[in-house]
Biopython code that builds the backbone (N, CA, C, O; Angstrom):
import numpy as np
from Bio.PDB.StructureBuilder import StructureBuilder

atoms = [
    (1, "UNK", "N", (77.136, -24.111, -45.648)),
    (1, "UNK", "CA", (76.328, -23.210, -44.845)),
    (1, "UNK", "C", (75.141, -22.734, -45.680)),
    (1, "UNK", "O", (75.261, -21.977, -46.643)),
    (2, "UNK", "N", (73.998, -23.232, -45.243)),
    (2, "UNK", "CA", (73.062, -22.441, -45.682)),
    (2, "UNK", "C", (72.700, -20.672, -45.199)),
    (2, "UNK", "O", (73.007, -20.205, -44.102)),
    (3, "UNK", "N", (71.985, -19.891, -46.324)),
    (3, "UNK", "CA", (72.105, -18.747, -45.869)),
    (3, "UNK", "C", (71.201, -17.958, -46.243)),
    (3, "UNK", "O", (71.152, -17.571, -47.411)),
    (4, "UNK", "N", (70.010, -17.442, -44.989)),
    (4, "UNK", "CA", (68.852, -16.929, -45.356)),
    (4, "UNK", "C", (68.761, -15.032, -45.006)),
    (4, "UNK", "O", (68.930, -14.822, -43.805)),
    (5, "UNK", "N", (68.551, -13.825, -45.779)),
    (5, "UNK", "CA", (68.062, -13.443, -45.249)),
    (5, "UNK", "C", (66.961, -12.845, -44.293)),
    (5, "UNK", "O", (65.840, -13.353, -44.301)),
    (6, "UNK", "N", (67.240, -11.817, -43.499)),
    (6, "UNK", "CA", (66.459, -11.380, -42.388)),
    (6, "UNK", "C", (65.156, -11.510, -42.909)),
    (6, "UNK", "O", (64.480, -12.470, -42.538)),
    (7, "UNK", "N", (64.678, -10.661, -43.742)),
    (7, "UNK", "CA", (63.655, -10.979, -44.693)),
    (7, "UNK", "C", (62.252, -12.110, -44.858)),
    (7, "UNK", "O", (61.036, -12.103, -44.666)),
    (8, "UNK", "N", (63.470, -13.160, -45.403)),
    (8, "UNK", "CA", (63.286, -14.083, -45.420)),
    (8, "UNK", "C", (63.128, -14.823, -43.885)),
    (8, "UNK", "O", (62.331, -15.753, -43.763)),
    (9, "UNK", "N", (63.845, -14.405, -42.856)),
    (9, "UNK", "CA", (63.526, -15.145, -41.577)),
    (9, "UNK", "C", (62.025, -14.714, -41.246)),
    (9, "UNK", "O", (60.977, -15.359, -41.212)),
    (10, "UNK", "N", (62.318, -13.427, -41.026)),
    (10, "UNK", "CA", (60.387, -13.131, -40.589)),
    (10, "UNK", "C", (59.860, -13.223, -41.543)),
    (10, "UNK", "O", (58.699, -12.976, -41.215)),
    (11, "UNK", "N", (59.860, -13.532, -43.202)),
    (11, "UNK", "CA", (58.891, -14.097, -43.375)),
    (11, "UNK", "C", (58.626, -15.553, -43.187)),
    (11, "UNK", "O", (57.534, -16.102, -43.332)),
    (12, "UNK", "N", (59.585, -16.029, -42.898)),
    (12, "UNK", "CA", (59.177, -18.085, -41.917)),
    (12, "UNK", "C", (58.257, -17.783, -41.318)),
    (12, "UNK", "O", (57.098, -18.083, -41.602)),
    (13, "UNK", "N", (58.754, -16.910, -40.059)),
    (13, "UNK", "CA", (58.276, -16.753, -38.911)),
    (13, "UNK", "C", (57.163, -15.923, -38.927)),
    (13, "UNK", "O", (56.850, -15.455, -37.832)),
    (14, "UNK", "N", (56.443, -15.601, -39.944)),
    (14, "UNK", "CA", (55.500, -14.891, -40.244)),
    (14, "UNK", "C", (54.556, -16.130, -39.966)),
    (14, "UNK", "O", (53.763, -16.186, -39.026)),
    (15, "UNK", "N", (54.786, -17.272, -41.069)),
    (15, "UNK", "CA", (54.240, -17.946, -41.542)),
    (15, "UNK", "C", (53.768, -19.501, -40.337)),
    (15, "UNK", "O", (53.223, -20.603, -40.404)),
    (16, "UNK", "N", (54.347, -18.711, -39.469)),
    (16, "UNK", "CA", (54.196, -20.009, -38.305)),
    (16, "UNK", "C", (55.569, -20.743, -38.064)),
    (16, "UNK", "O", (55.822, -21.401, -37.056)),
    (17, "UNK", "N", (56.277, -20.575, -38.946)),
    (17, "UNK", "CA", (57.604, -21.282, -38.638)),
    (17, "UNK", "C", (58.602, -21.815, -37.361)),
    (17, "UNK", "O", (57.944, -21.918, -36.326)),
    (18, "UNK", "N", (59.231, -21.972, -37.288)),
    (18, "UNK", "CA", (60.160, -21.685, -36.424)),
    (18, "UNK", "C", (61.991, -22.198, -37.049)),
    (18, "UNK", "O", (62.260, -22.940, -37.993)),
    (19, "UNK", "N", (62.873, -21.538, -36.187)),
    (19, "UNK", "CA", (64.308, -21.942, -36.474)),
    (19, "UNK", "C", (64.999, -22.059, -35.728)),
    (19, "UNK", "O", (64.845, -21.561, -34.613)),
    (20, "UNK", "N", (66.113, -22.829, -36.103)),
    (20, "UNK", "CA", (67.556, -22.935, -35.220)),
    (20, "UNK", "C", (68.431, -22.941, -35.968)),
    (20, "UNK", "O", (68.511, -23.645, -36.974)),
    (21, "UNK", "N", (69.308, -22.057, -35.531)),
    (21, "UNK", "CA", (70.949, -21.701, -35.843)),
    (21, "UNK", "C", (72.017, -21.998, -35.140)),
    (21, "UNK", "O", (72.113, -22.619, -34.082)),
    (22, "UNK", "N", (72.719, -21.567, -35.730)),
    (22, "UNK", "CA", (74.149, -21.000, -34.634)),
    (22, "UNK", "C", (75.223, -19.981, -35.285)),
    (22, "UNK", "O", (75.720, -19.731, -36.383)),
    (23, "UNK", "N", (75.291, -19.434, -33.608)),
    (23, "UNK", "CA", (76.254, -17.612, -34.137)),
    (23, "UNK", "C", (77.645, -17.920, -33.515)),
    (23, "UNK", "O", (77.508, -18.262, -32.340)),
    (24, "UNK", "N", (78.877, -17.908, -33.905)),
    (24, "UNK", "CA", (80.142, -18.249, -32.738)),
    (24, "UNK", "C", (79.771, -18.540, -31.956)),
    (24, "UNK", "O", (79.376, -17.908, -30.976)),
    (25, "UNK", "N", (79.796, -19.634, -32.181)),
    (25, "UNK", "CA", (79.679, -21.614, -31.395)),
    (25, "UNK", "C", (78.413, -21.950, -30.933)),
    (25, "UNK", "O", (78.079, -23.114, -30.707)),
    (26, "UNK", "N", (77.554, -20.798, -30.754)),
    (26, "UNK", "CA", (76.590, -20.620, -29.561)),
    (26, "UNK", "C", (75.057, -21.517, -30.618)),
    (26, "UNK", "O", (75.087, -21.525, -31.848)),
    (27, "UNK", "N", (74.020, -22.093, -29.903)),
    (27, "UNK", "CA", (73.194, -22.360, -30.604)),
    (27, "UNK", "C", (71.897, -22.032, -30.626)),
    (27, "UNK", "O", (71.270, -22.975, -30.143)),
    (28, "UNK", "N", (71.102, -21.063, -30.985)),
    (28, "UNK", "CA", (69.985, -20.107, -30.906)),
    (28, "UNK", "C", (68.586, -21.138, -31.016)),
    (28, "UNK", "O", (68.727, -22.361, -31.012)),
    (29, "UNK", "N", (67.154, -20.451, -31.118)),
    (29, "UNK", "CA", (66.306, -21.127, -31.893)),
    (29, "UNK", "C", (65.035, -19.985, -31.375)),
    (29, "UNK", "O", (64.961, -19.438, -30.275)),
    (30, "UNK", "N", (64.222, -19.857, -32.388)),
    (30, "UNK", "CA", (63.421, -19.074, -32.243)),
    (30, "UNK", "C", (62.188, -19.889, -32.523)),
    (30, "UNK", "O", (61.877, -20.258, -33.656)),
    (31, "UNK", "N", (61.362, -20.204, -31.212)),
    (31, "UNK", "CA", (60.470, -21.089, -31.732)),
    (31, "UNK", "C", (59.382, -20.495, -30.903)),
    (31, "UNK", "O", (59.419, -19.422, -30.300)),
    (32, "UNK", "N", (57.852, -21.849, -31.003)),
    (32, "UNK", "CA", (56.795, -21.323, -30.038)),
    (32, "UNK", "C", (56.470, -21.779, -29.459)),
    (32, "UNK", "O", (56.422, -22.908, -29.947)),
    (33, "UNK", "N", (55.911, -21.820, -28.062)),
    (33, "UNK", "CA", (55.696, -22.903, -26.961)),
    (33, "UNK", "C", (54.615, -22.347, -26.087)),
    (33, "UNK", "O", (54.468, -21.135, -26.245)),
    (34, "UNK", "N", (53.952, -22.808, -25.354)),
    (34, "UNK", "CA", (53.025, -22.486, -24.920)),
    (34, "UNK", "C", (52.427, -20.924, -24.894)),
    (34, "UNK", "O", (52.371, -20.056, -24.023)),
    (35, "UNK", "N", (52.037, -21.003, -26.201)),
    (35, "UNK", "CA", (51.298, -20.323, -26.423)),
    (35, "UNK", "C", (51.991, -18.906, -26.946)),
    (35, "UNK", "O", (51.299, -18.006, -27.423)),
    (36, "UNK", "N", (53.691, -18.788, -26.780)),
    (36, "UNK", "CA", (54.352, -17.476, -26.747)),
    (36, "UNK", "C", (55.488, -17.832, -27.927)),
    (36, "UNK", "O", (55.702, -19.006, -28.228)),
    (37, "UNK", "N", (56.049, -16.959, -28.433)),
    (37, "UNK", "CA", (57.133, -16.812, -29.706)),
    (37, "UNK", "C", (58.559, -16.731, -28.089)),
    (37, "UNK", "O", (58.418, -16.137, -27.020)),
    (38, "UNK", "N", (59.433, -17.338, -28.436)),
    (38, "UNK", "CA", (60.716, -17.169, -27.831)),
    (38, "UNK", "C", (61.863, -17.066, -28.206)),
    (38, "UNK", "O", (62.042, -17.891, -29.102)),
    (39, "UNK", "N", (62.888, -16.404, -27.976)),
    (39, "UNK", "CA", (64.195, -16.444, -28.366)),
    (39, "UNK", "C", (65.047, -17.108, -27.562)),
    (39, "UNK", "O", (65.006, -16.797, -26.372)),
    (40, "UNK", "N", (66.047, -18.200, -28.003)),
    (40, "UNK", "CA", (66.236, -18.869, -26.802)),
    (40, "UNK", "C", (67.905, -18.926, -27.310)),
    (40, "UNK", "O", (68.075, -19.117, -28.514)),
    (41, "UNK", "N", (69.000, -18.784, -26.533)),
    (41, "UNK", "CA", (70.250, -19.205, -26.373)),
    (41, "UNK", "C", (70.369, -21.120, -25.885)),
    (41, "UNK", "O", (70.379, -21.709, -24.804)),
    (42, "UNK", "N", (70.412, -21.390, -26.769)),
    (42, "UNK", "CA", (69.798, -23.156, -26.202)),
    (42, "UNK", "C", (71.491, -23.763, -25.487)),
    (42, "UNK", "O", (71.668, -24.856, -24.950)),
    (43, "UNK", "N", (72.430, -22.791, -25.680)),
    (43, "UNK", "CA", (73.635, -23.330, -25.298)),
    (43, "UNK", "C", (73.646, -22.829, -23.721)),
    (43, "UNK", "O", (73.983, -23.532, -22.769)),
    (44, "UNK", "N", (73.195, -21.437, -23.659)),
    (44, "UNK", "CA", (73.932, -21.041, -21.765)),
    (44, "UNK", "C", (71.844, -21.320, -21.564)),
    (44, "UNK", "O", (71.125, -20.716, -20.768)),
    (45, "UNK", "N", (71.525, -22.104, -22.306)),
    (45, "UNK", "CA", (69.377, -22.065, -21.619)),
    (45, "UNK", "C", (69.095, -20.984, -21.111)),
    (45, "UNK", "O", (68.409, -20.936, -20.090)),
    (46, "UNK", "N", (69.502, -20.037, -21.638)),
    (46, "UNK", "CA", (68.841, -18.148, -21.885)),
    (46, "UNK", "C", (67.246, -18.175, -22.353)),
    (46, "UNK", "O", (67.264, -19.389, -22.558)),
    (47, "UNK", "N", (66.335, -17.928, -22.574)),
    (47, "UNK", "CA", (65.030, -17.706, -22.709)),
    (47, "UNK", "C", (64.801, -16.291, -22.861)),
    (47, "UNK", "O", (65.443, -15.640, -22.037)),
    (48, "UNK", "N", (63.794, -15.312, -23.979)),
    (48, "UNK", "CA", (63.464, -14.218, -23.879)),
    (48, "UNK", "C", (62.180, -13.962, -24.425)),
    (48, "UNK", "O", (62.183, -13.873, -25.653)),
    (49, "UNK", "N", (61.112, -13.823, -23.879)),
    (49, "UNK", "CA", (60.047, -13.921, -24.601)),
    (49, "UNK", "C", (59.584, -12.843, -25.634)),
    (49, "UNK", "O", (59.639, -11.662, -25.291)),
    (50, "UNK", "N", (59.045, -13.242, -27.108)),
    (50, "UNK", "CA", (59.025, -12.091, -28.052)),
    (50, "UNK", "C", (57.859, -11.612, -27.845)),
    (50, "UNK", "O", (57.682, -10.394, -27.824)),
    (51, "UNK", "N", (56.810, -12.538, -27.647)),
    (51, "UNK", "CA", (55.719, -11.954, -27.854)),
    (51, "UNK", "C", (54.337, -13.312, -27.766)),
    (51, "UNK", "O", (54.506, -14.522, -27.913)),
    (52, "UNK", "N", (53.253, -12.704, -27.531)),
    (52, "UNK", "CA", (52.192, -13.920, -27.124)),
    (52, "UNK", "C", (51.773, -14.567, -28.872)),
    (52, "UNK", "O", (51.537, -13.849, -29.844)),
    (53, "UNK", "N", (51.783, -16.308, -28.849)),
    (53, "UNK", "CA", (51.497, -16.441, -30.067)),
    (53, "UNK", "C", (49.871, -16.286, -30.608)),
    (53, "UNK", "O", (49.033, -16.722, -29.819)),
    (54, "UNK", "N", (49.443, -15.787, -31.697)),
    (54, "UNK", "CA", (50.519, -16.470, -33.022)),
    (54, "UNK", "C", (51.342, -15.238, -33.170)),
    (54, "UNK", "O", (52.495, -15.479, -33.525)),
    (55, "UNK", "N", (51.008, -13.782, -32.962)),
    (55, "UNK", "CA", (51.698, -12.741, -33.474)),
    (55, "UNK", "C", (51.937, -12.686, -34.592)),
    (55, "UNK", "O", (52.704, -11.795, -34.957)),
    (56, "UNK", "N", (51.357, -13.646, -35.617)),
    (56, "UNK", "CA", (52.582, -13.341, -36.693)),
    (56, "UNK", "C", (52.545, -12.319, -37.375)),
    (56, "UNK", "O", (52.939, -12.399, -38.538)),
    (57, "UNK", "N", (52.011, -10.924, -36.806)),
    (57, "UNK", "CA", (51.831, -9.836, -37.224)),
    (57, "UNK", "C", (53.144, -8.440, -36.762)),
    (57, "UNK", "O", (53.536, -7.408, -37.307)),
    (58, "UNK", "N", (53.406, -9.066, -35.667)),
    (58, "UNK", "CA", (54.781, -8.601, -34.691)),
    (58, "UNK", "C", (56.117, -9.358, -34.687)),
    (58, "UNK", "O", (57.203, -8.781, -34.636)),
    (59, "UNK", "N", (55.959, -10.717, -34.746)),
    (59, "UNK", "CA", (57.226, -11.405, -34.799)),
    (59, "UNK", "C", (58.225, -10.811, -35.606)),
    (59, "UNK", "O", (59.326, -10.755, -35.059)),
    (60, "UNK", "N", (58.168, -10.446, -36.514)),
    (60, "UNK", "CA", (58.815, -10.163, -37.575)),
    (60, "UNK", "C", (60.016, -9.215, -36.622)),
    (60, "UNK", "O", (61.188, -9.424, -36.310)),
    (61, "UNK", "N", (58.838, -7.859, -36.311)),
    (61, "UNK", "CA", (59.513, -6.630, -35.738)),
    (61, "UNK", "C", (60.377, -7.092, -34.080)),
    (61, "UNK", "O", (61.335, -6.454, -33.644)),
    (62, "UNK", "N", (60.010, -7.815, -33.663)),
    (62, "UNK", "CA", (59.939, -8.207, -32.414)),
    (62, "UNK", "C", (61.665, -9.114, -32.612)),
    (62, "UNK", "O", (62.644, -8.922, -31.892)),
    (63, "UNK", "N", (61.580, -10.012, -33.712)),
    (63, "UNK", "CA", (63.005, -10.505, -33.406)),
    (63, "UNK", "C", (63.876, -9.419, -34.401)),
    (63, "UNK", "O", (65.101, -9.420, -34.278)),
    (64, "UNK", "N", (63.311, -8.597, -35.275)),
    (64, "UNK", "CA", (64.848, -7.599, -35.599)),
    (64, "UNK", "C", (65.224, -6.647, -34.386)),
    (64, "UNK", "O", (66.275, -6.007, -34.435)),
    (65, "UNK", "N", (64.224, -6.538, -33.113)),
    (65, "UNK", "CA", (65.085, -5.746, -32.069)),
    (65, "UNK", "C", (66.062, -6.940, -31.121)),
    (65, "UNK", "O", (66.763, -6.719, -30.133)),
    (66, "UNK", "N", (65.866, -7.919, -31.658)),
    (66, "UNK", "CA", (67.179, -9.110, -30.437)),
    (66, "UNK", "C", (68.121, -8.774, -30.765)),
    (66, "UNK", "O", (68.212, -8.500, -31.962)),
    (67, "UNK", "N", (69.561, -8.580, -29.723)),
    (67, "UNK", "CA", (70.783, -9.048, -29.727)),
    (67, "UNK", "C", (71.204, -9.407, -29.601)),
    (67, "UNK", "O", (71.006, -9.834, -28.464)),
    (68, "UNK", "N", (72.103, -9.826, -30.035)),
    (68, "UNK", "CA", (73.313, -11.213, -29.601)),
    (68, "UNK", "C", (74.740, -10.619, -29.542)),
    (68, "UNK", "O", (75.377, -10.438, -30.580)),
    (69, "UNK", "N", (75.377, -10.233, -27.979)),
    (69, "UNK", "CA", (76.398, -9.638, -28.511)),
    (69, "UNK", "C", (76.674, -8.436, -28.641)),
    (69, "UNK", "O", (77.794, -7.955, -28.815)),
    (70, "UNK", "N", (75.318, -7.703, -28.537)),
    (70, "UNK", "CA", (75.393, -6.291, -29.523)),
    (70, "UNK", "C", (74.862, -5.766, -30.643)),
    (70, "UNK", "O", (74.624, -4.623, -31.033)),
    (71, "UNK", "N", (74.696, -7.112, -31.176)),
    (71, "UNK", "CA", (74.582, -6.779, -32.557)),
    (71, "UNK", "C", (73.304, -7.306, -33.246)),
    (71, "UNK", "O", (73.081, -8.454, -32.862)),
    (72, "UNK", "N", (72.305, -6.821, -34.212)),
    (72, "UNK", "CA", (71.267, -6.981, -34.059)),
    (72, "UNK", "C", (71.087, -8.302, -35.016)),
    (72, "UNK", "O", (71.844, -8.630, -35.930)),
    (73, "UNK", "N", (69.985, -8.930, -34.614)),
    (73, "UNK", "CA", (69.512, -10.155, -35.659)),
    (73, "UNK", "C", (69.834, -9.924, -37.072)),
    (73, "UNK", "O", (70.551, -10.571, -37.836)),
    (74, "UNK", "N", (68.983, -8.606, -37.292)),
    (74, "UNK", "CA", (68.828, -8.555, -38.511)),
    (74, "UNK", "C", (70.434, -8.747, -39.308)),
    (74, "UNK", "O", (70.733, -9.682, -40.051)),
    (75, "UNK", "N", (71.397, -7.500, -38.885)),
    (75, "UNK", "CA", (72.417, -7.725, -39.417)),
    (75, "UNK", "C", (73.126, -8.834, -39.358)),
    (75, "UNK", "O", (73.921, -9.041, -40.276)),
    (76, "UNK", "N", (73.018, -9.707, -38.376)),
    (76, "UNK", "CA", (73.668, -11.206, -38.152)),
    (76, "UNK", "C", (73.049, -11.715, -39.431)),
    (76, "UNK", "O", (73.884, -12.373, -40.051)),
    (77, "UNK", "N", (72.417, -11.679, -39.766)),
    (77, "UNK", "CA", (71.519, -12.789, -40.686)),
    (77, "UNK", "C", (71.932, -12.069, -42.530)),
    (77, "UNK", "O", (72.328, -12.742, -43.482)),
    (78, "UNK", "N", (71.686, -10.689, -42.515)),
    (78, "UNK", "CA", (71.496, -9.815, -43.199)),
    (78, "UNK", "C", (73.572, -10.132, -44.192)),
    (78, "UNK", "O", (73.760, -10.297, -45.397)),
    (79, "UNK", "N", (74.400, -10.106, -43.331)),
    (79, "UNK", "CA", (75.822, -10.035, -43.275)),
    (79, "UNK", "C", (76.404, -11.323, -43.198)),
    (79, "UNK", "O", (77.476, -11.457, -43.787)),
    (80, "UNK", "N", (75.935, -12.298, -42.602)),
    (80, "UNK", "CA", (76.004, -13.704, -42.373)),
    (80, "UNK", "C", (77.159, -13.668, -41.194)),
    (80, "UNK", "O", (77.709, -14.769, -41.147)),
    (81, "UNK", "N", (77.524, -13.034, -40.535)),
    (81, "UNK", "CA", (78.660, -12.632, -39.797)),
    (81, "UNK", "C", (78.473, -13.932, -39.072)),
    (81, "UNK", "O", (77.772, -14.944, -39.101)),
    (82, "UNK", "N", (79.873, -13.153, -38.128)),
    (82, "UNK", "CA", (80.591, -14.468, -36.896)),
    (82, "UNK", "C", (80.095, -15.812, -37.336)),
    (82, "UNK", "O", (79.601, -16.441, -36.400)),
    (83, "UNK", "N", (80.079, -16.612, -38.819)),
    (83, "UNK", "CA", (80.110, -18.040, -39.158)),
    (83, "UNK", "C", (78.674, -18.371, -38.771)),
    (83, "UNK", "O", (78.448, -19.422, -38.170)),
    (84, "UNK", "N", (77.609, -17.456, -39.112)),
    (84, "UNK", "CA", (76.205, -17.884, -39.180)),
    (84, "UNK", "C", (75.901, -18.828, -39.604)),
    (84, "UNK", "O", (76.243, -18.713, -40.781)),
    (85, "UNK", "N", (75.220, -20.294, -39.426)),
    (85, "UNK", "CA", (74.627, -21.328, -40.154)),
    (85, "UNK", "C", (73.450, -21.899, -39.469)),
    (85, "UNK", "O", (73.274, -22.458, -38.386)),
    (86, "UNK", "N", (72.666, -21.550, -40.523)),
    (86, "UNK", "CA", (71.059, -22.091, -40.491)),
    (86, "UNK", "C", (70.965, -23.656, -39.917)),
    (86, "UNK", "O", (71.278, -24.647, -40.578)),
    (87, "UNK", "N", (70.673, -23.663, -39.110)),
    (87, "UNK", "CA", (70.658, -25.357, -38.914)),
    (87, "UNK", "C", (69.071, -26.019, -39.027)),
    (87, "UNK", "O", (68.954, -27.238, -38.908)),
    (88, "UNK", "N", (68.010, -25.270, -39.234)),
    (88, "UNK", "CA", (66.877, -26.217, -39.319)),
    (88, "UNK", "C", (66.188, -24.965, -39.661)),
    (88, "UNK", "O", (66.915, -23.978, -39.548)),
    (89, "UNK", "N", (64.678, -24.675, -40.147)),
    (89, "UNK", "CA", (63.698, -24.360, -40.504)),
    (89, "UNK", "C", (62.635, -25.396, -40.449)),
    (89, "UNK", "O", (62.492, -26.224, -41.349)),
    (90, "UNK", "N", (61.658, -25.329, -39.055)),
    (90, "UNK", "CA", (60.877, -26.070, -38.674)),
    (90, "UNK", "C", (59.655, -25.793, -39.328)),
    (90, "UNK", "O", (58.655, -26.467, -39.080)),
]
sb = StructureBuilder()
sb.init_structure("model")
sb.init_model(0)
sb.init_chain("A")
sb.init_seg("    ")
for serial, (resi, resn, name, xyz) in enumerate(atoms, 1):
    if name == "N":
        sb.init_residue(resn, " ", resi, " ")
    sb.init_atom(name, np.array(xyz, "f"), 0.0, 1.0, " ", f" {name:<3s}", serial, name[0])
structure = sb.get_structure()
């Protein structure tokens, strides 16, 4: 398992980045697409839009308010909880 913190995620995603994970079983990805930053549940095709791109001035703040669960990004990432693993950094 690779293992990044929060930190470290918005600063990817600062940088233009994008990622995909997975949190108990489920498989996430925070990427950008026409034109907007998204948070996406790619397993139940959930969609949430963060913010218009590039943002990369907001992204940061914008995905430590997501939840999954309850529980916030940051600490998912921060704690590595429920079997967190990084699966790509685009």
């Amino acid at each position: 398992m690779w293992k990044i913190t929060f930190d470290e995620l918005a600063d990817y995603l600062a940088h233009g980045r994008e990622i995909e994970f997975r949190y108990e079983g489920k498989s996430y990805s925070i990427t950008n697409r026409r034109h907007e930053w998204i948070f996406c549940c790619d397993t139940d095709e959930t969609t949430i839009l963060l913010c218009k791109f590039p943002g990369y001035d907001v992204i940061g703040d914008k995905v430590r308010q997501q939840l999954i669960n309850g529980i916030s990004l940051e600490k998912i990432f921060n704690e590595g909880l429920g079997g967190l693993d990084i699966m790509d950094v685009l």
